[in-house]
mmCIF entry with sequence, helices, sheets and N, C-alpha, C, O atoms, coordinates in Angstrom:
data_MODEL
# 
_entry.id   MODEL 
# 
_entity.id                         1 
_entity.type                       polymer 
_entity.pdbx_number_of_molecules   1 
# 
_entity_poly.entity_id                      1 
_entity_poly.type                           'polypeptide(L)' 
_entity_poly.nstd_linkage                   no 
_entity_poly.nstd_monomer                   no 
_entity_poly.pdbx_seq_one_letter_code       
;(UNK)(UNK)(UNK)(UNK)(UNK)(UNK)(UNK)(UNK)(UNK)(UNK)(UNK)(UNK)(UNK)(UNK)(UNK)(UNK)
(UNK)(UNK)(UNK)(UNK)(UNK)(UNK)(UNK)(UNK)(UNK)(UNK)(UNK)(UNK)(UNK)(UNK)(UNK)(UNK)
(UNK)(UNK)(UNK)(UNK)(UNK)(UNK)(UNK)(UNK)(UNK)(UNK)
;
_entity_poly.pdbx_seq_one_letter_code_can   XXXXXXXXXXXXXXXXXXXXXXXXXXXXXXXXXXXXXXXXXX 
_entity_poly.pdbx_strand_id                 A 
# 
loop_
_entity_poly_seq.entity_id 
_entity_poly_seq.num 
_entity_poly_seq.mon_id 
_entity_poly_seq.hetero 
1 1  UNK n 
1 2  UNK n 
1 3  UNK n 
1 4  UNK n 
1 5  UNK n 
1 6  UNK n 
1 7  UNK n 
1 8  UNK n 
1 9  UNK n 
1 10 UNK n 
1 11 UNK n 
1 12 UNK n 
1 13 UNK n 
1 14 UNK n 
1 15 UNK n 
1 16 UNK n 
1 17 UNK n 
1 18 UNK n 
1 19 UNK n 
1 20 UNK n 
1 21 UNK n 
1 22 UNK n 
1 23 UNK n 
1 24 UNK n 
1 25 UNK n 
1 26 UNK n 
1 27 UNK n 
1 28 UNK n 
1 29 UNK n 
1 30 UNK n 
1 31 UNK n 
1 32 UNK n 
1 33 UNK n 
1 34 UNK n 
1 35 UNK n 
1 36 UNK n 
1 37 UNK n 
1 38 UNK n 
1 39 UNK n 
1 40 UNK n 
1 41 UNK n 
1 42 UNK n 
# 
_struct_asym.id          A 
_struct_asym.entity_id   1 
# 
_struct_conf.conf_type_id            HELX_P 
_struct_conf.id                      HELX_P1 
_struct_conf.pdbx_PDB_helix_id       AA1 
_struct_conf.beg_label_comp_id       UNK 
_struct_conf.beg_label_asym_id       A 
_struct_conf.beg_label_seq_id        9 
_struct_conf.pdbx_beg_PDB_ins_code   ? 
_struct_conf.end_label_comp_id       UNK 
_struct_conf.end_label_asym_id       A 
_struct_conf.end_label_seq_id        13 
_struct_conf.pdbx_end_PDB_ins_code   ? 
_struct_conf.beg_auth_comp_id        UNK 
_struct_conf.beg_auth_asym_id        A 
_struct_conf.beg_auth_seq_id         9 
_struct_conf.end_auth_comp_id        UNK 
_struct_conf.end_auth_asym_id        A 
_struct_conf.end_auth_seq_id         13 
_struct_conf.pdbx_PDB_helix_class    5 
_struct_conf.details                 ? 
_struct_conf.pdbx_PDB_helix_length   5 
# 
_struct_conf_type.id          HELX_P 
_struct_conf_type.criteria    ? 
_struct_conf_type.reference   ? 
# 
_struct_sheet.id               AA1 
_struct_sheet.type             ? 
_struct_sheet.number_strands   2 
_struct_sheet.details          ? 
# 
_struct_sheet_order.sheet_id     AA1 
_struct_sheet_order.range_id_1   1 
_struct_sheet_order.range_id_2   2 
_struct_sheet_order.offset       ? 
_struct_sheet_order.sense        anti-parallel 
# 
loop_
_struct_sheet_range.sheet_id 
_struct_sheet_range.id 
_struct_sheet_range.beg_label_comp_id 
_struct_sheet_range.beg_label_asym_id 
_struct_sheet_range.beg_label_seq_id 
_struct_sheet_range.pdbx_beg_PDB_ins_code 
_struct_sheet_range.end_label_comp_id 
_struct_sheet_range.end_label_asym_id 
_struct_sheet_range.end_label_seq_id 
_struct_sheet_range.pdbx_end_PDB_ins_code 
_struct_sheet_range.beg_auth_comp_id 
_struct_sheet_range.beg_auth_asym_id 
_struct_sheet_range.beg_auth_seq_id 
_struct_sheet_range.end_auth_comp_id 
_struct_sheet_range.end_auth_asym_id 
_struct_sheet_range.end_auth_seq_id 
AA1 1 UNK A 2  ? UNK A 6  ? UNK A 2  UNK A 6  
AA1 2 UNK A 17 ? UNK A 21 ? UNK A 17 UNK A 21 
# 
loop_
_atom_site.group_PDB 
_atom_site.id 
_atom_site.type_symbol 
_atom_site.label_atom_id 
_atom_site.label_alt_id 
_atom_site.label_comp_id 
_atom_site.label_asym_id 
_atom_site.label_entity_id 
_atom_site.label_seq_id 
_atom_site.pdbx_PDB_ins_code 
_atom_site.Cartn_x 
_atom_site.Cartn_y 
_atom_site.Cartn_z 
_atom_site.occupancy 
_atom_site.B_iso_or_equiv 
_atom_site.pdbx_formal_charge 
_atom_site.auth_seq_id 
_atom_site.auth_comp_id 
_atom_site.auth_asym_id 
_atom_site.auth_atom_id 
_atom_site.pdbx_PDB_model_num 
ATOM 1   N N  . UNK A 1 1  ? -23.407 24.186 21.908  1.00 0.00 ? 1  UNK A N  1 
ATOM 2   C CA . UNK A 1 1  ? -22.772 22.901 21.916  1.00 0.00 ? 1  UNK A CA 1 
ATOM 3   C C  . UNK A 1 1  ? -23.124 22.210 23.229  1.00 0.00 ? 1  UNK A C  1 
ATOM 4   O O  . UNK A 1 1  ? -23.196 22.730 24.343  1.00 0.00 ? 1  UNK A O  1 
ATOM 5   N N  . UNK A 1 2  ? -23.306 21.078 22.924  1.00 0.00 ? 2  UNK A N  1 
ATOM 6   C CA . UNK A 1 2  ? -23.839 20.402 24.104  1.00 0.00 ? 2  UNK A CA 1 
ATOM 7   C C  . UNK A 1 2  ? -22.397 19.070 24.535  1.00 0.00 ? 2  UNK A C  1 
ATOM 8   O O  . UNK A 1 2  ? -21.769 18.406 23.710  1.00 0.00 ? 2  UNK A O  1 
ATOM 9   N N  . UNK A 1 3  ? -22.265 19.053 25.831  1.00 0.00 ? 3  UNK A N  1 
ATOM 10  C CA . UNK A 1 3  ? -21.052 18.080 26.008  1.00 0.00 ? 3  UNK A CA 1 
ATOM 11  C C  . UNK A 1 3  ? -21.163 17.253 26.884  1.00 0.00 ? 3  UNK A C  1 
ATOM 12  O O  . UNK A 1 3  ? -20.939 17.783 27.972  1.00 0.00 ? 3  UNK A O  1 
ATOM 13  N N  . UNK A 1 4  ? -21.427 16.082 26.977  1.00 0.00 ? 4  UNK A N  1 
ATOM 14  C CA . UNK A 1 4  ? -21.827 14.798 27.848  1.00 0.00 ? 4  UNK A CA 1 
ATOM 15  C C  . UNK A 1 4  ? -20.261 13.974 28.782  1.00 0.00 ? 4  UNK A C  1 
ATOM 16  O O  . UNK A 1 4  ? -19.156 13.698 28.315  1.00 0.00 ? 4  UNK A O  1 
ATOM 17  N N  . UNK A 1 5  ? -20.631 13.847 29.753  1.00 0.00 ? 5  UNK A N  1 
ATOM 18  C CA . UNK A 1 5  ? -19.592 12.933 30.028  1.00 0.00 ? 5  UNK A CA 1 
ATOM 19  C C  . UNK A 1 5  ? -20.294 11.873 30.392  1.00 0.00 ? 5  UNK A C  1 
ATOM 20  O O  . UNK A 1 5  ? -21.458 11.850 30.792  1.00 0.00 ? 5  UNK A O  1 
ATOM 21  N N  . UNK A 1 6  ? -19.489 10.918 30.228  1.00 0.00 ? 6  UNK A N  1 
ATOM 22  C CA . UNK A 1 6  ? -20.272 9.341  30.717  1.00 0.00 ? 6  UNK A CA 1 
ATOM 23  C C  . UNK A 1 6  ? -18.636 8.706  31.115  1.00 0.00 ? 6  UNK A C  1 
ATOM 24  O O  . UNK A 1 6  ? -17.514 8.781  30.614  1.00 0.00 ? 6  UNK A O  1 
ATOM 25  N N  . UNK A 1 7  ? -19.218 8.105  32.226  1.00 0.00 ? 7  UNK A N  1 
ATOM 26  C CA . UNK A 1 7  ? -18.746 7.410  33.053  1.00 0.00 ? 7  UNK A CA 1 
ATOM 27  C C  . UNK A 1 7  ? -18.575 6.379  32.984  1.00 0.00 ? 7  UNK A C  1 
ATOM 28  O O  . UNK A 1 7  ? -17.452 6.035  33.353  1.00 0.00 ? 7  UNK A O  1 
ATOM 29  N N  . UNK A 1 8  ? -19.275 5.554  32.619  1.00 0.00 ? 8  UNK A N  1 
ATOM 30  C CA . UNK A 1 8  ? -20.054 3.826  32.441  1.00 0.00 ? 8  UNK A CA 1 
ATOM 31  C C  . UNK A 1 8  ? -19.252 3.426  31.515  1.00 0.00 ? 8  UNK A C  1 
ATOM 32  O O  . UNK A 1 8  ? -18.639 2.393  31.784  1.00 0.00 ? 8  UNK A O  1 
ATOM 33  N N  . UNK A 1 9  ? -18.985 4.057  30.181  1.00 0.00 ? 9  UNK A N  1 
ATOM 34  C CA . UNK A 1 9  ? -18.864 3.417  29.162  1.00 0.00 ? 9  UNK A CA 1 
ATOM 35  C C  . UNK A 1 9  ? -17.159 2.609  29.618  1.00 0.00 ? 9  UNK A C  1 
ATOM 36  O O  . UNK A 1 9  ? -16.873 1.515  30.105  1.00 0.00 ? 9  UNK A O  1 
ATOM 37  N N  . UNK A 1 10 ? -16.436 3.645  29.222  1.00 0.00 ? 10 UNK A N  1 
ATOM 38  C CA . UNK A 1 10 ? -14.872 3.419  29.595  1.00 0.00 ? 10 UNK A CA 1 
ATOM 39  C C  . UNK A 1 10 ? -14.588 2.715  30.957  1.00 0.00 ? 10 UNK A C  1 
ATOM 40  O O  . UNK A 1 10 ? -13.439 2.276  30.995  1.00 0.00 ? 10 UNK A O  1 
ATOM 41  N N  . UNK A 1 11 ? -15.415 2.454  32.235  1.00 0.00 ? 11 UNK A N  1 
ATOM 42  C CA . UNK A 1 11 ? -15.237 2.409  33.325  1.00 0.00 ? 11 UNK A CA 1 
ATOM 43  C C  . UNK A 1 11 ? -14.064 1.293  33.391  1.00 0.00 ? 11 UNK A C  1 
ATOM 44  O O  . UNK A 1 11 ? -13.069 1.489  34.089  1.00 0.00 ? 11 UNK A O  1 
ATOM 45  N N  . UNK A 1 12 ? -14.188 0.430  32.833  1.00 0.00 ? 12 UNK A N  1 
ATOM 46  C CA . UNK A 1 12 ? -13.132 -0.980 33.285  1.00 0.00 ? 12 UNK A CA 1 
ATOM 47  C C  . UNK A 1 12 ? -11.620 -0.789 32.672  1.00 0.00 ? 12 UNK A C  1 
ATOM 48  O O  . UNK A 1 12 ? -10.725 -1.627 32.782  1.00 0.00 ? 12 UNK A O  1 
ATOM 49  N N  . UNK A 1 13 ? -11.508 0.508  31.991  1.00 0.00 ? 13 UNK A N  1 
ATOM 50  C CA . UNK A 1 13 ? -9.993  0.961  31.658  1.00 0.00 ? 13 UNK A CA 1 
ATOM 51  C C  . UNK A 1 13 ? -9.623  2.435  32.346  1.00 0.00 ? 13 UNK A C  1 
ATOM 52  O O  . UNK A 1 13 ? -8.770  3.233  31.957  1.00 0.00 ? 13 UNK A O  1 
ATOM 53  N N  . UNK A 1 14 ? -10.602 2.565  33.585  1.00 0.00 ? 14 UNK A N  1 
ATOM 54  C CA . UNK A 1 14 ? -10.082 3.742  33.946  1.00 0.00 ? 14 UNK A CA 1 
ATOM 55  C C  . UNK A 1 14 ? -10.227 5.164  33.334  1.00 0.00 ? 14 UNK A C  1 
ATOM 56  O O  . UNK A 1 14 ? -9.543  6.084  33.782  1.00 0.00 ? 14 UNK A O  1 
ATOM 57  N N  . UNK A 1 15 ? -11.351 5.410  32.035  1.00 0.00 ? 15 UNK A N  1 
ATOM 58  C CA . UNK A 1 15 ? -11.436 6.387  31.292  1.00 0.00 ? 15 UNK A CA 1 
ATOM 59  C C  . UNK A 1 15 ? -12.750 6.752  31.613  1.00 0.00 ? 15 UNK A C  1 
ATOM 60  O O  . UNK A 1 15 ? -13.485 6.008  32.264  1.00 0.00 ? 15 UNK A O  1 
ATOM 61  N N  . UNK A 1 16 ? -13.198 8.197  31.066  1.00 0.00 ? 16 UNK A N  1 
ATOM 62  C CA . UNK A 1 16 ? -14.177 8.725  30.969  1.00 0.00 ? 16 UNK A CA 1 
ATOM 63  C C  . UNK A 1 16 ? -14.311 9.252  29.759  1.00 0.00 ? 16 UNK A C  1 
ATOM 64  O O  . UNK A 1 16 ? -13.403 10.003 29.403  1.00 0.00 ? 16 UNK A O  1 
ATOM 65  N N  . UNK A 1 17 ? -15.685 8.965  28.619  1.00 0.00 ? 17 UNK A N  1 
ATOM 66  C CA . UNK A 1 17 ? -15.806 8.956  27.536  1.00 0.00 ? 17 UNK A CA 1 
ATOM 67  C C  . UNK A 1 17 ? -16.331 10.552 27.618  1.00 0.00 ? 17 UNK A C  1 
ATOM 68  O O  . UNK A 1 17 ? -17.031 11.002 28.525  1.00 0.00 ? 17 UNK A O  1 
ATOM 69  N N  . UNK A 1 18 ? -15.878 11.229 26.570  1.00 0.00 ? 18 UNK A N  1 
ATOM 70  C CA . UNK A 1 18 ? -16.783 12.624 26.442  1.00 0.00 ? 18 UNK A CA 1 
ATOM 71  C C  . UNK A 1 18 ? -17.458 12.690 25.060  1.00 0.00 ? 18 UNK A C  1 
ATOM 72  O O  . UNK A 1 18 ? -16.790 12.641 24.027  1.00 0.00 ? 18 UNK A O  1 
ATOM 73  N N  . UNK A 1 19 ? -18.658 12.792 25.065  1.00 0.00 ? 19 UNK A N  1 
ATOM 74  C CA . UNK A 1 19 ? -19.444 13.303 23.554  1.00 0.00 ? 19 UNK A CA 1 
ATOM 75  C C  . UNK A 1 19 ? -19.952 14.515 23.311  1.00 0.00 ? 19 UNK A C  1 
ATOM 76  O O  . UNK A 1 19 ? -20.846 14.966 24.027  1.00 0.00 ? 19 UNK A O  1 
ATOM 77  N N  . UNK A 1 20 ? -19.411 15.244 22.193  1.00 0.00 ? 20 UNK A N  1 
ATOM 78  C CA . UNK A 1 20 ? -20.350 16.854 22.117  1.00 0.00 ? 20 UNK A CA 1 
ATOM 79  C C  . UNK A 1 20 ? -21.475 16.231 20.853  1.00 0.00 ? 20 UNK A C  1 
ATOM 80  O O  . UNK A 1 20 ? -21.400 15.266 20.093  1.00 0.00 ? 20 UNK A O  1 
ATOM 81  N N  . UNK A 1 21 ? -22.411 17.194 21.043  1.00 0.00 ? 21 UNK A N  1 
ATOM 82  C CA . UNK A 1 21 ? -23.563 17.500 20.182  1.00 0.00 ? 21 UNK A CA 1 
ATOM 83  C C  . UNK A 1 21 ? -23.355 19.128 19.716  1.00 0.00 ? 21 UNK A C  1 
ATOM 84  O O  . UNK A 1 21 ? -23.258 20.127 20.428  1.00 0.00 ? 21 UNK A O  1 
ATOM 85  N N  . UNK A 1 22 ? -23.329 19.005 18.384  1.00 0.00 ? 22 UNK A N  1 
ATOM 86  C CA . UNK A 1 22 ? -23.729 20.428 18.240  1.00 0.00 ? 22 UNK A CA 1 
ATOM 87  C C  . UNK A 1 22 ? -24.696 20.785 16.814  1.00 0.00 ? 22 UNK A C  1 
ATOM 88  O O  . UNK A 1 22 ? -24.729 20.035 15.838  1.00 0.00 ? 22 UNK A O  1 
ATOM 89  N N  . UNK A 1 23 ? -25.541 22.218 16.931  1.00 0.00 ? 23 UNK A N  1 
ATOM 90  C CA . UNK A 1 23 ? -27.042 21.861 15.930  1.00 0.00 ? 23 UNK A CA 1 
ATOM 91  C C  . UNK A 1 23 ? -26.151 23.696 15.852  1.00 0.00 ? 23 UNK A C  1 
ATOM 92  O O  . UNK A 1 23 ? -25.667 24.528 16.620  1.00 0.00 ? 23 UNK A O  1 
ATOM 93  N N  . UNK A 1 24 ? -26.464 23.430 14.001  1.00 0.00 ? 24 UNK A N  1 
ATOM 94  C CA . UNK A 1 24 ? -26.214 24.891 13.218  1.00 0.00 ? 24 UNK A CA 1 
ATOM 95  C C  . UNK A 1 24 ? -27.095 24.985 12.715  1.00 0.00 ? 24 UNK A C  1 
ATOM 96  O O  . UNK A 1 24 ? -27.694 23.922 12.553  1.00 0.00 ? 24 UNK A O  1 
ATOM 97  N N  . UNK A 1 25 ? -27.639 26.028 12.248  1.00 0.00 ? 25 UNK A N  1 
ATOM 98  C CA . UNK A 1 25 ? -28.712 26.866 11.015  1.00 0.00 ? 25 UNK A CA 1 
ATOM 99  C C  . UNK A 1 25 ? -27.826 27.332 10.392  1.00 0.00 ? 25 UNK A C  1 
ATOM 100 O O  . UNK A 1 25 ? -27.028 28.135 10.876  1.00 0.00 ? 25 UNK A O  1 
ATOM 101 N N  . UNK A 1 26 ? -27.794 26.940 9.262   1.00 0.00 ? 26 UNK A N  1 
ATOM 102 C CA . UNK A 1 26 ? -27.024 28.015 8.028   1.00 0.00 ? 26 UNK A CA 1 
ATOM 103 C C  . UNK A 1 26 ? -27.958 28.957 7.118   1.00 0.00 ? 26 UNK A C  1 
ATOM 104 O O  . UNK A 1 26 ? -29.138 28.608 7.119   1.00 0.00 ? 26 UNK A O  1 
ATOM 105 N N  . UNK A 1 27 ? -27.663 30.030 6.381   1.00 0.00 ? 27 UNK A N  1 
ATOM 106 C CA . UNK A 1 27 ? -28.418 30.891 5.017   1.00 0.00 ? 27 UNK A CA 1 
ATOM 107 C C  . UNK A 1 27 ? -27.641 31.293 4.260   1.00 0.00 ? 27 UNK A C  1 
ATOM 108 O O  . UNK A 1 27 ? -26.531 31.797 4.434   1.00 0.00 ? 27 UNK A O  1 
ATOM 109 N N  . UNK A 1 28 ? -28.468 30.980 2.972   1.00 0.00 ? 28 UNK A N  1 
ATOM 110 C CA . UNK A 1 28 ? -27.643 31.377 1.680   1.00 0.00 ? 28 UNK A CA 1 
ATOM 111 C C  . UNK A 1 28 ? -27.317 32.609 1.758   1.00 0.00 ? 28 UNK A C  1 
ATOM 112 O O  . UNK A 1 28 ? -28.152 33.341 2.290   1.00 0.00 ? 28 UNK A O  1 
ATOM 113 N N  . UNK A 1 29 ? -25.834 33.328 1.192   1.00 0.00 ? 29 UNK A N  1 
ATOM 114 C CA . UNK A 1 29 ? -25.981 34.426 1.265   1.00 0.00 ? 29 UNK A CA 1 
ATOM 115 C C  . UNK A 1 29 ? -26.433 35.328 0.103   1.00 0.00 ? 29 UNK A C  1 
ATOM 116 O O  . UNK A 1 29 ? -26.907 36.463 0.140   1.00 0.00 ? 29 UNK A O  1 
ATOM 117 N N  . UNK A 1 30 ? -25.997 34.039 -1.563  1.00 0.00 ? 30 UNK A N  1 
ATOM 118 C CA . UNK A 1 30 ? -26.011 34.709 -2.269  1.00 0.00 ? 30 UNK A CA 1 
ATOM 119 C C  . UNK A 1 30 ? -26.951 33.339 -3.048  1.00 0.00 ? 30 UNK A C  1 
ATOM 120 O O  . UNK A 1 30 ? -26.450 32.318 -3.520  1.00 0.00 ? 30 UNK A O  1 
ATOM 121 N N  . UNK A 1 31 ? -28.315 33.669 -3.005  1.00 0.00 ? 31 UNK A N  1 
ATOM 122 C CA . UNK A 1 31 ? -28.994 32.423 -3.505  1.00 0.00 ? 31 UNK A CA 1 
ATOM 123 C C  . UNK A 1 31 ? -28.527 32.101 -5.196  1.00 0.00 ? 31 UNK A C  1 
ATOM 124 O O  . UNK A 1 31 ? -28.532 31.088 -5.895  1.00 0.00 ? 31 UNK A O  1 
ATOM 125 N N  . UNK A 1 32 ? -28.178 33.379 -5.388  1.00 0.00 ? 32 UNK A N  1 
ATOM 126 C CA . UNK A 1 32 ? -28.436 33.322 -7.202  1.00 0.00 ? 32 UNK A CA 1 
ATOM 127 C C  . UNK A 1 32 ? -26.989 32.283 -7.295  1.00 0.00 ? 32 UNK A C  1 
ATOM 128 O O  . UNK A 1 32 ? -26.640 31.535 -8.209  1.00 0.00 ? 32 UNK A O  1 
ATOM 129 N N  . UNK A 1 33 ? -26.451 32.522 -6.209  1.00 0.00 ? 33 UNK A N  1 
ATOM 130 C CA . UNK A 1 33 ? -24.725 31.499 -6.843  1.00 0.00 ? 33 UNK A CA 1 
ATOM 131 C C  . UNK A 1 33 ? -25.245 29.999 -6.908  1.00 0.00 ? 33 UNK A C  1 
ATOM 132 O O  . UNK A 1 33 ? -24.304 29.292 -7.268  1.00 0.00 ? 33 UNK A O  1 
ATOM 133 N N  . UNK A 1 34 ? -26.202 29.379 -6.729  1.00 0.00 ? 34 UNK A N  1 
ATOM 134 C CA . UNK A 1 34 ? -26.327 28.254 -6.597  1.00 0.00 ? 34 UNK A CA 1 
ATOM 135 C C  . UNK A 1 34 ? -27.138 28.241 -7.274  1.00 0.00 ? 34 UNK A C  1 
ATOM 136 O O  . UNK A 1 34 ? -27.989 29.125 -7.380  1.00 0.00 ? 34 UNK A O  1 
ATOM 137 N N  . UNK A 1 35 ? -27.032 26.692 -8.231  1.00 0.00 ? 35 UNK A N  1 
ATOM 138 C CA . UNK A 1 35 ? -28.235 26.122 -9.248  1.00 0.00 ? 35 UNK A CA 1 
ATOM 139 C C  . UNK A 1 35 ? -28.864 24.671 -8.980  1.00 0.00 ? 35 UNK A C  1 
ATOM 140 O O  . UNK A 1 35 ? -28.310 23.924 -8.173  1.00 0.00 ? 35 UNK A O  1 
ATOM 141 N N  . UNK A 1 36 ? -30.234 24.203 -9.785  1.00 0.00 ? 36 UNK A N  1 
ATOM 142 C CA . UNK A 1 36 ? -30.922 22.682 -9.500  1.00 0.00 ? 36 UNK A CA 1 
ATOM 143 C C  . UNK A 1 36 ? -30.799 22.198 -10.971 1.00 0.00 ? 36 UNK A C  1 
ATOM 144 O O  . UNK A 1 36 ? -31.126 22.883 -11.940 1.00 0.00 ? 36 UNK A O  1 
ATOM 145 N N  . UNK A 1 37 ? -30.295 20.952 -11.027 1.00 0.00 ? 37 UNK A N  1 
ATOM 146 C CA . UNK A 1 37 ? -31.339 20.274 -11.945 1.00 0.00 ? 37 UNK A CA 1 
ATOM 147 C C  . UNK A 1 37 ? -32.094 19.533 -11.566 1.00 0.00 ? 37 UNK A C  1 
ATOM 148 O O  . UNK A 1 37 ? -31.751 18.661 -10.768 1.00 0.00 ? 37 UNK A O  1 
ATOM 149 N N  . UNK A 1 38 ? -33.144 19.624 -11.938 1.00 0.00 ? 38 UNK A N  1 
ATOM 150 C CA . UNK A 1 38 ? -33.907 18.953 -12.246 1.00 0.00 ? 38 UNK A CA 1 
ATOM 151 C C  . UNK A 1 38 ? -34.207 17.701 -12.669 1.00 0.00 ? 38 UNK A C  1 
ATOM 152 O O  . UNK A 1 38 ? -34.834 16.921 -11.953 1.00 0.00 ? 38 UNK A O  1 
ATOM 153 N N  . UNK A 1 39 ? -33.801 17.410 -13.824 1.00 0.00 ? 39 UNK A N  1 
ATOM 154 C CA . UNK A 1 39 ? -34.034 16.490 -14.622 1.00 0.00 ? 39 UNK A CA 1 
ATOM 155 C C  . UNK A 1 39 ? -32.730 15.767 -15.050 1.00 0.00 ? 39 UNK A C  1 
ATOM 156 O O  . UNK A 1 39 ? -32.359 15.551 -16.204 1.00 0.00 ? 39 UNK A O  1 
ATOM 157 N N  . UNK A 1 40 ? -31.992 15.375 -13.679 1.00 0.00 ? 40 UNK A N  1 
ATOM 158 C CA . UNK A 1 40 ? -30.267 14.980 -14.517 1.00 0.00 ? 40 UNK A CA 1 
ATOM 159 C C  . UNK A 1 40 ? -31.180 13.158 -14.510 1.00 0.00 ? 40 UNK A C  1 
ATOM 160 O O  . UNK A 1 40 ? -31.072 12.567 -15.584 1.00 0.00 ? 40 UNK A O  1 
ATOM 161 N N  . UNK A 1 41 ? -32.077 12.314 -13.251 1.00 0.00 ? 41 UNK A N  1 
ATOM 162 C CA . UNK A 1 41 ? -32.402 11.332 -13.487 1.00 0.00 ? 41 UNK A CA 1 
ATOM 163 C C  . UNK A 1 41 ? -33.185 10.495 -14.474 1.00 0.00 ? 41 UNK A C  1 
ATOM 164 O O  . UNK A 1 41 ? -33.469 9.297  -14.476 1.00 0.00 ? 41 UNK A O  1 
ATOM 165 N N  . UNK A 1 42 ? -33.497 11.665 -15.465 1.00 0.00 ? 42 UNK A N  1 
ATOM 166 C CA . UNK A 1 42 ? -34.767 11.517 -16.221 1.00 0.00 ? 42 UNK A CA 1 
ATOM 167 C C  . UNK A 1 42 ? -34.234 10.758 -16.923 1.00 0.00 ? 42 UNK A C  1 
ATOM 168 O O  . UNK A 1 42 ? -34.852 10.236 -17.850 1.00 0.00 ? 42 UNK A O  1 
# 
């Protein structure tokens, strides 16, 4: 997780803004539980 403070933004009310970033990888565990169609636009 990444966490920023900025200063600038809030400055004229006395605040300091905080933003997190955060990056996941997920994996199927059980591929067969999940299905496609295909062809629902056809």
């Amino acid at each position: 997780m990444e966490l920023l403070a900025d200063p600038f933004t809030l400055a004229g009310q006395a605040m300091i803004r905080l933003v997190s970033f955060e990056m996941a990888d997920t994996n199927l565990r059980y591929v067969a539980a999940f299905s496609v169609i295909k062809d629902a636009l056809a």
